[in-house]
N, C-alpha and C positions, 0 to 999 in steps of 0.2 A: 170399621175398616173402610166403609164407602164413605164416609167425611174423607175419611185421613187421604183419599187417595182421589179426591175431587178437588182436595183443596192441591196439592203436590199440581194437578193436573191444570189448574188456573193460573196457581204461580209458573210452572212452565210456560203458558199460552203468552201471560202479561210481560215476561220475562224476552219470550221471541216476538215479540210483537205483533202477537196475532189477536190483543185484546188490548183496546185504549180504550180509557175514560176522560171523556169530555164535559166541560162545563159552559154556562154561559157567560158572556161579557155583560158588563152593566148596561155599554148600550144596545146589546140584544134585549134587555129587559123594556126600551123606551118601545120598540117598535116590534112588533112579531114577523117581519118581513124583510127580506134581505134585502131592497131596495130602498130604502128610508127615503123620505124627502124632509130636506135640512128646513126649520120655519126659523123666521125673525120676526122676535115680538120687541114691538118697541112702546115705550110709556111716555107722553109728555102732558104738558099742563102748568101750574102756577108752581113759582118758585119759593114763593111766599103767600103764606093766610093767615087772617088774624087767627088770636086764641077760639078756639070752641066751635070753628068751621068747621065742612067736608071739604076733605079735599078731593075735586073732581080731576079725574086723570083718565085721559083718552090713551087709548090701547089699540096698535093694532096688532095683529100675526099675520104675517106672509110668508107664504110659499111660492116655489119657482112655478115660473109658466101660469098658467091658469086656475089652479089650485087654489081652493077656497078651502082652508083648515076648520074642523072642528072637531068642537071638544069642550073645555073647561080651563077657567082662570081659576086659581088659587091666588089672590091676596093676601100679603103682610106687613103689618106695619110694623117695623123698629124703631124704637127712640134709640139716640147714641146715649151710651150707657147705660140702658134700662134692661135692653134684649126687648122679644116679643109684646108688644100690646097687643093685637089683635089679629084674627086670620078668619079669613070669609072666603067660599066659596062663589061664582057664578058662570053664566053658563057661557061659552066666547061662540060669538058670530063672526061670519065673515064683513069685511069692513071695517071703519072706525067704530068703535064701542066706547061710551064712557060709562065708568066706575068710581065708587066711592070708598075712602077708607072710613067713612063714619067720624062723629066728630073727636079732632085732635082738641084733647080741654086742659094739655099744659104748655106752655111755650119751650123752644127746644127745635134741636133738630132731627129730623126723622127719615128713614126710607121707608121708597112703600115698595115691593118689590112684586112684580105681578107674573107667576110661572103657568106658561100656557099647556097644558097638560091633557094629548092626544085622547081620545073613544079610543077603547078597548082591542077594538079591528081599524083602527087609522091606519096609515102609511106613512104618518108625520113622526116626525122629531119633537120631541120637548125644547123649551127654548124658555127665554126668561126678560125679562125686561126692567131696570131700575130707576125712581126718581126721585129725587133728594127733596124735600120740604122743611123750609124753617116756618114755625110759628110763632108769630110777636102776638104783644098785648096790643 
């Protein structure tokens, strides 16, 4: 009888709006703080490498104002029509950073796609960055 008349008691409450359930948005999940600050990661370097190089690609991540982001890169490489070869982690500093994808050893074209990815207690935004690479012989 005290279920039956808890639960009567809830449905009324939900019913008059004296009881809402809330969920998070996804990008509440990037930043635990209502204030986010938006970053732009950008990737550049060669367009072209032979077969069986690294390909080095300079990274950076900015933030407004004087903000120096950190956190962590997640690299990955796709071949067009292969999906994933590889994915590596490293750690992102503030400034120019160069990173490698490790060596591409088939000819083809590839992205490498580099998602910059806030500490746990940051105040940044995730942000992502992408650069096309073909590989000749």
């Amino acid at each position: 009888m005290k279920k039956l008349l808890a639960v009567i008691i809830t449905v009324f409450m939900m019913a008059s709006g004296l009881v809402a359930f809330t969920g998070s948005s996804a990008s509440a999940a990037d930043c635990p703080y209502t204030g986010c600050i938006k970053t732009t990661t950008t990737a550049s370097g060669p367009s072209q490498i032979k077969k069986g190089a690294f390909a080095r690609i300079k990274v950076r991540t900015q933030a407004a104002g004087n903000a120096k982001p950190t956190g962590k890169y997640k690299i990955v490489v796709r071949k067009r029509g292969k999906g994933k070869i590889r994915t590596k982690s490293t750690r992102a500093r503030s400034g120019v950073q160069t990173v490698t994808s490790g060596k591409l050893r088939s000819t083809g074209k590839y992205k490498v796609i580099i998602k910059y990815i806030p500490g746990p207690n940051d105040p940044y935004k995730r942000s992502r960055g992408v650069k096309l690479i073909r590989v000749t012989n």
